[in-house]
N, C-alpha and C positions, 0 to 999 in steps of 0.2 A: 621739615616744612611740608605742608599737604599739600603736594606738589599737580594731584590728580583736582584739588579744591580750586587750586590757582587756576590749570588748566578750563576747569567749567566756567568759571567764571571769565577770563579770558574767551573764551566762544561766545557765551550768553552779549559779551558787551557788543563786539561783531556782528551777532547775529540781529541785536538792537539798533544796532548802526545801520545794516543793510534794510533793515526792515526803513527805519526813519529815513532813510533817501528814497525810500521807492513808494512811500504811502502816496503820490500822486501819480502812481504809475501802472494803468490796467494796460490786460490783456485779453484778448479771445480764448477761450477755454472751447477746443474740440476735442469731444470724445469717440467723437464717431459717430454715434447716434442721436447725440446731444451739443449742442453748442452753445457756451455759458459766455453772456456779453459782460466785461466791467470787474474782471477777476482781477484782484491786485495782484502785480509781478511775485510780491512776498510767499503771497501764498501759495503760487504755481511752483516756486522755488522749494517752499517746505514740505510740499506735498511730494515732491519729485524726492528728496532726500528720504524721504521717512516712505515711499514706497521701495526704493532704491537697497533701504537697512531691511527690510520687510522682505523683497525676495532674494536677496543674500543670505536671511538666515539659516533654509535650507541648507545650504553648502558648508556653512559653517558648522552645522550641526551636524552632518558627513565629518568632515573633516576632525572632527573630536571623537566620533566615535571607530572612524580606522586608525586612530591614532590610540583607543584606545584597544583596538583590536590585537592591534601590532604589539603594544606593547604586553598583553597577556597571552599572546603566543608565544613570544621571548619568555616570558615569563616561564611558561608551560616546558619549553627547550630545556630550558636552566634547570628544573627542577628533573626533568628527564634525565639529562645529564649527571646528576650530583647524587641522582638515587640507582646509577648502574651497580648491582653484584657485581662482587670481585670476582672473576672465575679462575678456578681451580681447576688442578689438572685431575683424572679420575684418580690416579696416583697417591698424590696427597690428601684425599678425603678420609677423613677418619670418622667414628662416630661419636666421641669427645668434640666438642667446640673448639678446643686449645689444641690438640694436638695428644692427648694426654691418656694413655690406655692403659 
């Protein structure tokens, strides 16, 4: 089942619901330097969420790439690791590979 399909759709109906209770319902919009008379509650709401995703994605985008950091230093370890020469004693070095003179 498209479970991520159901979920959109489950919000979008929500989000139609809250909007249709609130279409008789403004607000004052201060900006600070600006003040908007007659702003629907809906919009003050959407606006807040979709700034809210907006400067979160910075940090998310942090967070992906120490995550991607981390895991190619592991990486880098591992291969450090698996590629140490065996060492020999001066003793046993022959000039044959095998041992074989």
């Amino acid at each position: 089942m498209p479970w991520r399909l159901i979920g959109i759709i489950v919000v979008m109906v929500l989000l139609l619901g809250f909007i249709g209770m609130n279409l008789d319902n403004y607000c004052p919009l201060n900006l600070g330097f600006r003040t908007f008379y007659g702003v629907p509650v809906y919009v003050t709401v959407l606006a807040s969420f979709v700034l809210g995703m907006f400067f979160s994605l910075p940090f998310f985008i942090f967070l992906i790439l120490k995550k991607k950091r981390k895991y190619e230093e592991e990486l880098q370890k591992s291969r450090q690791v698996n590629n140490i020469p065996e060492q020999n004693s001066s003793s046993s070095q022959t000039k044959e590979p095998y041992g074989t003179d």
